[in-house]
C-alpha positions in Angstrom: -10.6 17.2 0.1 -7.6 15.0 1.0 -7.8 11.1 0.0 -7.8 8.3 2.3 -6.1 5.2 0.7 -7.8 1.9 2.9 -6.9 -2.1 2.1 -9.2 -4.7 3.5 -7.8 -7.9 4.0 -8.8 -11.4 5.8 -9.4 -15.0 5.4 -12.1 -16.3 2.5 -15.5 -15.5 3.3 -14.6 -13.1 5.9 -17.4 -10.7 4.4 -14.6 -8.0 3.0 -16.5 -7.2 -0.2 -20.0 -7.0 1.6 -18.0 -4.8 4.7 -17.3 -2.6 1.1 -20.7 -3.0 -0.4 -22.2 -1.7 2.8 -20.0 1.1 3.0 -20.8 2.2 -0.6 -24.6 1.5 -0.4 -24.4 3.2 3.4 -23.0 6.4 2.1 -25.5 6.3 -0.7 -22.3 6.1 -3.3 -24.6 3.9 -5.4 -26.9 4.8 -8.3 -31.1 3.8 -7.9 -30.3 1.5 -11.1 -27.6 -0.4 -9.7 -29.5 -1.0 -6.6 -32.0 -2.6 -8.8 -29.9 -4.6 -11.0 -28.6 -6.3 -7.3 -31.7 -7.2 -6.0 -32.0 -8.8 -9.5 -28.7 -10.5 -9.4 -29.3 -11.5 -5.7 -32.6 -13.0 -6.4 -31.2 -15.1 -9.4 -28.9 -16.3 -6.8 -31.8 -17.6 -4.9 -31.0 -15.3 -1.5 -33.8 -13.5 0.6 -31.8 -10.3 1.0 -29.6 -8.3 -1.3 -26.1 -9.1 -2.1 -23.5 -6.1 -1.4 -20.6 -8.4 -2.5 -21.8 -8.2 -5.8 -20.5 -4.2 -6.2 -17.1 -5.5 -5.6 -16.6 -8.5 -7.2 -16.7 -8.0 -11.0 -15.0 -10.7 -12.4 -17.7 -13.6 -13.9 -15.1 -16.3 -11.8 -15.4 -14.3 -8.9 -19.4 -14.1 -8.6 -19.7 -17.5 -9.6 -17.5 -18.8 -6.6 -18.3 -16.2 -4.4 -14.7 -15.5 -3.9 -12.3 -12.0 -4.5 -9.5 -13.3 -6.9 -8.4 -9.8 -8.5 -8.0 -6.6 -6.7 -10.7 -4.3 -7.4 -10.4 -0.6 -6.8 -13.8 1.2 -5.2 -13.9 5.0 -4.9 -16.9 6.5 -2.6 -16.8 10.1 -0.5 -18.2 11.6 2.5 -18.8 15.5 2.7 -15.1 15.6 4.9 -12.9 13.4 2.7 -12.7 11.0 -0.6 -11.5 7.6 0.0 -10.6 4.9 -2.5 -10.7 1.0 -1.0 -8.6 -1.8 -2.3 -10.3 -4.8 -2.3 -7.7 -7.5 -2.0 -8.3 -11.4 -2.0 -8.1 -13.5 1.1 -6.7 -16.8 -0.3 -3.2 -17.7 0.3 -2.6 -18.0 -3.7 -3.3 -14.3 -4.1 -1.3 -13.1 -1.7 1.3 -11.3 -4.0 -2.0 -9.2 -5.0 -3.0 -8.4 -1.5 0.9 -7.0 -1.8 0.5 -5.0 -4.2 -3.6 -3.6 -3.4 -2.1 -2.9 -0.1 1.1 -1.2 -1.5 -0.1 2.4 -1.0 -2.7 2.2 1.9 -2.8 4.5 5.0 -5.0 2.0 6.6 -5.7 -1.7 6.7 -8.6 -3.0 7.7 -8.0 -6.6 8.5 -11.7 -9.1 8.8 -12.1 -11.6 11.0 -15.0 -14.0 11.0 -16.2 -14.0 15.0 -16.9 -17.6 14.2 -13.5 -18.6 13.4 -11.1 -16.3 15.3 -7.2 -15.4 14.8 -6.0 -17.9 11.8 -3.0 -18.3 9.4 -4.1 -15.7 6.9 -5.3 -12.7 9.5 -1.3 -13.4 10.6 0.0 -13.2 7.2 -2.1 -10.3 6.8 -1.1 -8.3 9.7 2.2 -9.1 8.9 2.0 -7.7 5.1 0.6 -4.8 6.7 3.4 -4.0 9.2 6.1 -5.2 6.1 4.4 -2.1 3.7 4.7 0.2 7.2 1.0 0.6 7.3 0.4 2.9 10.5 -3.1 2.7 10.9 -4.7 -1.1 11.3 -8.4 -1.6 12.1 -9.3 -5.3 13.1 -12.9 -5.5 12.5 -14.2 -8.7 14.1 -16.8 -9.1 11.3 -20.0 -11.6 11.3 -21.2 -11.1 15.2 -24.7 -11.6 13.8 -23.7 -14.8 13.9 -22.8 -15.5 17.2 -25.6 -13.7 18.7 -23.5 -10.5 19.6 -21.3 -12.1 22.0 -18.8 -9.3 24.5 -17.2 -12.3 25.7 -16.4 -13.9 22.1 -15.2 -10.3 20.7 -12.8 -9.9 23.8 -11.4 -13.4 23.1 -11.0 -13.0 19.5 -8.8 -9.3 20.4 -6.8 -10.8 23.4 -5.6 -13.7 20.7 -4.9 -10.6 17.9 -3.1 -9.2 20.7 -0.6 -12.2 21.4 -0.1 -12.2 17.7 0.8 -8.4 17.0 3.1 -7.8 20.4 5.5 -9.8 18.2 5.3 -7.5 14.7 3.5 -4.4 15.9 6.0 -1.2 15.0 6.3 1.5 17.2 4.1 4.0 15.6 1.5 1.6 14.2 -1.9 2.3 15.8 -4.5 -0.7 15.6 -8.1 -0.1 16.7 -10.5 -2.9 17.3 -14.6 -2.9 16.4 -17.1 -5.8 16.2 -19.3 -5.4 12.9 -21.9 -7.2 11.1 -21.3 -6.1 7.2 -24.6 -8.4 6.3 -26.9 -6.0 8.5 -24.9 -2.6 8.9 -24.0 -2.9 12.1 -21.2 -0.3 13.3 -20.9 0.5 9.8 -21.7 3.8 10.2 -23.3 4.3 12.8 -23.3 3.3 16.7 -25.6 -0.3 16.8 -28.0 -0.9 19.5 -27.1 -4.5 19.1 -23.4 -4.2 20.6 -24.2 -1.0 23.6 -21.1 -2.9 25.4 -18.9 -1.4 22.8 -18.1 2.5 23.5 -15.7 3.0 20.4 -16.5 4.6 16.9 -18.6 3.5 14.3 -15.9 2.0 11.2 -16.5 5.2 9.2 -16.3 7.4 12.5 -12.6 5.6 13.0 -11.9 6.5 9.1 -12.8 9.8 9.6 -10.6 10.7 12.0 -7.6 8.9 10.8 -5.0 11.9 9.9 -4.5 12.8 6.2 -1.9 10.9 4.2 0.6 13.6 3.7 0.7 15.3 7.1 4.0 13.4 8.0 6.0 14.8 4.6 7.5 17.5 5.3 9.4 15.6 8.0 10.8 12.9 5.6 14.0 13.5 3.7 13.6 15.6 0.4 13.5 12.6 -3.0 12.8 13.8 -6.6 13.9 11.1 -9.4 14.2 13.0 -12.5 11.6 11.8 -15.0 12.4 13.6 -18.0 14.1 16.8 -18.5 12.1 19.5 -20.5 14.1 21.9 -23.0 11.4 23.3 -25.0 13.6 25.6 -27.3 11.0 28.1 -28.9 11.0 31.4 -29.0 9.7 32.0 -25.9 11.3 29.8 -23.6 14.7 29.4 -25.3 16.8 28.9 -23.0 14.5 27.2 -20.7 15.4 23.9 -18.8 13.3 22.3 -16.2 13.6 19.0 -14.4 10.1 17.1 -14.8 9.2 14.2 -12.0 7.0 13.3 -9.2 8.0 14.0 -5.5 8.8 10.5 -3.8 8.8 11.8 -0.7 9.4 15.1 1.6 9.1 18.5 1.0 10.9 21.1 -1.7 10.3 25.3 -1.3 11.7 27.6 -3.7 15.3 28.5 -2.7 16.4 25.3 -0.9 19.8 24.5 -1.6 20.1 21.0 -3.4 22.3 18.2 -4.3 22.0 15.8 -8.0 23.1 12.5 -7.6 25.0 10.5 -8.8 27.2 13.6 -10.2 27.2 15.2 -6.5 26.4 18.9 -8.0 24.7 21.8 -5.9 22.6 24.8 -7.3 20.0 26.6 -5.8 16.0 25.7 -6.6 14.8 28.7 -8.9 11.1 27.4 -9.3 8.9 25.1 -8.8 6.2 25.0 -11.4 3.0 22.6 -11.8 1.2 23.3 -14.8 1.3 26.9 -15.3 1.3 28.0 -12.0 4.3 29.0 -9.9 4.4 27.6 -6.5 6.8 28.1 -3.3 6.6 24.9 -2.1 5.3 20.9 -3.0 5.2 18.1 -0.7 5.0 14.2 -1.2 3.2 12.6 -4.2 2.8 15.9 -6.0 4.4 16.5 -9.9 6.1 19.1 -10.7 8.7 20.8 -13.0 11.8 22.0 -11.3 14.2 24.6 -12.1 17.9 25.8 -11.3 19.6 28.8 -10.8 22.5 26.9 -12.8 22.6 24.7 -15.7 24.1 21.4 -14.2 24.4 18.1 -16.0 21.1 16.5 -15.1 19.9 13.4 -17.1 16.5 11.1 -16.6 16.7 8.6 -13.3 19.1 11.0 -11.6 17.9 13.0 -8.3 17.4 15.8 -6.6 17.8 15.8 -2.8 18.8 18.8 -0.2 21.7 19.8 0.8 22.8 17.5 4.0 20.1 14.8 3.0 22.0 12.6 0.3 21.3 8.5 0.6 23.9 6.2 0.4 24.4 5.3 -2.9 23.7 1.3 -2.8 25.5 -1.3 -5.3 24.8 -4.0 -2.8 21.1 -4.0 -0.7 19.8 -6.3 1.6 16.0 -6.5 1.8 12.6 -8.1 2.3 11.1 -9.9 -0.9 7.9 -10.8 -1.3 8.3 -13.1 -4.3 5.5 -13.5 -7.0 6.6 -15.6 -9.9 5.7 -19.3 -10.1 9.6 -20.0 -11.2 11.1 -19.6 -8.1 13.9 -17.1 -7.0 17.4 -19.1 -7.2 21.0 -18.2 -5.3 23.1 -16.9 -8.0 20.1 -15.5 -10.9 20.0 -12.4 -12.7 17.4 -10.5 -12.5 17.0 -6.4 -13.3 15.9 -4.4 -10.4 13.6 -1.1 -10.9 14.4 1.4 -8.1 11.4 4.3 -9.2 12.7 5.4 -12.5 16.5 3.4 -12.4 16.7 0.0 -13.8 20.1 -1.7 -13.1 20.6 -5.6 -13.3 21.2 -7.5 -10.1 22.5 -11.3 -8.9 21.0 -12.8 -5.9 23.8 -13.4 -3.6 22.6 -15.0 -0.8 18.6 -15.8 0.5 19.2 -15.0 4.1 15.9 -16.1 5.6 12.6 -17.2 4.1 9.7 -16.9 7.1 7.6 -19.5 8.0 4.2 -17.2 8.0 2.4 -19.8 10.9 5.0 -19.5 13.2 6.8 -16.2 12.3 9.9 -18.1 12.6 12.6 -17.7 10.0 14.4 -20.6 8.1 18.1 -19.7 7.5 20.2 -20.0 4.6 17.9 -21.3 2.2 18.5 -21.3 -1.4 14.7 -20.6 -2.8 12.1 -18.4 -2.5 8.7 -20.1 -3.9 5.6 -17.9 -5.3 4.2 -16.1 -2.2 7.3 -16.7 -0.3 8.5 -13.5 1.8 12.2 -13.8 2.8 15.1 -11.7 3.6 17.8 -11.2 0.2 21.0 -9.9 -0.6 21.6 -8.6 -4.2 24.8 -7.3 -6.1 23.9 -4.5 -8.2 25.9 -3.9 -11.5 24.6 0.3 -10.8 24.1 2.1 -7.9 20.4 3.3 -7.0 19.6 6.0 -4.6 17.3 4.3 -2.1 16.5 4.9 1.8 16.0 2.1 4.3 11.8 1.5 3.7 10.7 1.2 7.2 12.5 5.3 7.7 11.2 6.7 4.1 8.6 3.9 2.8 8.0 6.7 -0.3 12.1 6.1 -1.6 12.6 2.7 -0.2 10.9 -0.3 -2.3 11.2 -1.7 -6.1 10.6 -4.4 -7.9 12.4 -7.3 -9.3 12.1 -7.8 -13.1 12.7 -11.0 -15.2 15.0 -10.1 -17.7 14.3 -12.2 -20.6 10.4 -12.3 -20.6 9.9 -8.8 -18.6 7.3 -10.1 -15.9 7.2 -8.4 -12.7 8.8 -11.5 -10.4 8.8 -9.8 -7.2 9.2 -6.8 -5.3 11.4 -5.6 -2.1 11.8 -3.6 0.8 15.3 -2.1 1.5 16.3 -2.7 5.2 
C-alpha cells in the first residue's frame, strides 16, 4: 500500500488533535486498553465525554494546557492506503515546527474554528503550505456543532478563505473545503445527517482519493547525491564498486546514460540494486546502490543526474528562509549551508524582503530576520551545490542553514 503523508495546521484550539483523535479512534487504529485509559484520563479532567486530544498530545506541558507544543507523529491505515499525520502546533511561537512537520506532506489540512473564521495564523498557515509546494490543501471548517450547523456561516467562512488564497494559491494546488465537527464525528468519515446541504466527501473519503505521493516522479529531473561509495573487496566481489544513496527525486532504469557532477563524467547505468535484488528501474524516495559500466572518479556528496538534465551548479542562491534561531539572522554572518549530503559555508549577502504574514506585504531591504521570520536571502557560497529551483523539483531544492560554532539547525530555505 502507498503512504499518504497529511499536516494539520490552524489557530490554538482549533480541535486539530481531536480532528486526529477521531480519525484514529473512527478507523478503530486504537487498542480496547487505550480507550479505557482515556475515559480515565478524561474523567480526571472533570469532562462528560471522552477526550480524543489526549492520543496526540503526549507531552505532560501539553495535556496540562491543552495546547500542541511539539510535533507529534500518528500513523493509522485503512484497507486502501497507510497514512502517517503530523500533528503540528497552532501558536505563532512554534511556527518553525509546523515548518518542519509540514516539510514532507502531500496534503495539509488547515482547521478553522466556525466560530472565529479566517485569522492571522489560518494565513500564515496556508501560506507555509504553498511555501513547501503542498498540492493538495483541505480547509476543514471545524467546530459547526457549535454554531448550530449553519450553511450560511460555512459559505462565509470559504468566500473569506477564498479572498485570502487568490493571492498565494499556485497553479496546480487543489484546495477542497468541508465543514466538520471533530468533538462528535461529523464528516469524519462518514456523510452527516447534520450538514445534508453539503454534497462533498466525507474528510477520509477526500484522503482517499487524493493521488499517491510518487505518481508525478518519473516526470521530475533524475537527482541521486552520492551517500557513500561501497568497495567491498573480498573474494567475491573484488572488483566491485557501487554508488550507495537515496533518490531525491525522478526516475533512474538500467541503461540510462548519466552525468557526475561536479567532475562532468558520463558512463552508462550497469545496475541498480536494492538489497539483494536487481532492479530495472527506481523512482523518488527509494535507496539504492548504483553501478557503472566504467570506473569514474565518484566521491560522497557528488551526483548522478542524466544525460541532458544537469543543474546549474550554484555558488550564489537566492531563496526563501524561514528562520528558526532566537539569535537572529544578520547581513554579512557566516553560516554553513547543508544542501542533502553537501555542506559548504555561506555569508548572507543581502536580506531582500522579510514578509509581513497579516498583510502578505513584503518589507524591503531589511537587515534581520527574527525567529519565525520568513524572508527572501541572498547567500555567497564558498562551494558550489547542485540544487533545482524548489517550486520546479521540491525533492532537490531546499536545505538548511547551520550555525557554525554551536551546530544548531538556525534555519532552513527554499531555492527560487
Amino acid at each position: 500500500m502507498d503512504i499518504l503523508r497529511i499536516a494539520t495546521a490552524g489557530s490554538v484550539d482549533d480541535g486539530k488533535s481531536t480532528l486526529i483523535g477521531r480519525l484514529l479512534f473512527e478507523t478503530q487504529s486504537i487498542t480496547k486498553d487505550k480507550i479505557e485509559a482515556l475515559k480515565a484520563a478524561s474523567q480526571r479532567k472533570g469532562l462528560d465525554f471522552v477526550d480524543l486530544s489526549l492520543l496526540t498530545d503526549g507531552l505532560i506541558a501539553e495535556r496540562e494546557q491543552g495546547i500542541t507544543i511539539d510535533v507529534a507523529h500518528i500513523y493509522f491505515n485503512t484497507p486502501t492506503r497507510k497514512y502517517i499525520i503530523a500533528d503540528t502546533p497552532g501558536h505563532f511561537e512554534y511556527t518553525r515546527n509546523m515548518v518542519t512537520g509540514a516539510s514532507n506532506a502531500s496534503v495539509s489540512i488547515i482547521l478553522i474554528d466556525a466560530r472565529n473564521g479566517v485569522g492571522e495564523q489560518t494565513r500564515r498557515h496556508f501560506y507555509i503550505s504553498s511555501l513547501l509546494e503542498i498540492k493538495n490543501v483541505v480547509v476543514a471548517v471545524n467546530k459547526m456543532d457549535l454554531v448550530d450547523y449553519d450553511e450560511n456561516r460555512y459559505e462565509e467562512i470559504k468566500k473569506d478563505f477564498f479572498e485570502l488564497s487568490d493571492k498565494l494559491r499556485k497553479p496546480n494546488q487543489n484546495i477542497t473545503f468541508i465543514p466538520i465537527s471533530s468533538l462528535y464525528g461529523e464528516n469524519i468519515v462518514a456523510k452527516s445527517e447534520k450538514m445534508s446541504w453539503y454534497s462533498g466527501e466525507s474528510l477520509l473519503g477526500i484522503l482517499e482519493a487524493v493521488a499517491p505521493e510518487n505518481i508525478d516522479s518519473a516526470v521530475l529531473p533524475f537527482r541521486f547525491p552520492v551517500q557513500h561509495v561501497i568497495r567491498p573487496k573480498s573474494e567475491e566481489y573484488h572488483d566491485f564498486r557501487g554508488y550507495a544513496g537515496k533518490i531525491a527525486s525522478g526516475q533512474i532504469n538500467k541503461g540510462d546514460m548519466v552525468t557526475a557532477l561536479p567532475s562532468q563524467q558520463i558512463s552508462k547505468v550497469k545496475e541498480i540494486l536494492k538489497h539483494t535484488d536487481s532492479l530495472d528501474s527506481a523512482h523518488q524516495n527509494e535507496s539504492v546502490v548504483i553501478t557503472l559500466e566504467d570506473n569514474i572518479d565518484i566521491s560522497r556528496g557528488n551526483m548522478l543526474v542524466k544525460i541532458g538534465e544537469q543543474p546549474e551548479l550554484k555558488k550564489q542562491v537566492n531563496a526563501k528562509i524561514c528562520w528558526m534561531d532566537t539569535e537572529p539572522m544578520k547581513v554579512g554572518k557566516a553560516y554553513l549551508v547543508q544542501h542533502g549530503i553537501n555542506r559548504v559555508k555561506a555569508k548572507v549577502s543581502s536580506i531582500d524582503t522579510r514578509l509581513e504574514i497579516s498583510t502578505f506585504e513584503e518589507s524591503e531591504n531589511v537587515d534581520e530576520l527574527k525567529l519565525n521570520q520568513i524572508g527572501e536571502v541572498s547567500f555567497k557560497l564558498g562551494g558550489a551545490i547542485f540544487a533545482d529551483n524548489f517550486e520546479a523539483n521540491p525533492g532537490n531544492g531546499a536545505f538548511i542553514i547551520i550555525d557554525e560554532f554551536n551546530n544548531n539547525t538556525v534555519g532552513v530555505g527554499f531555492v527560487k
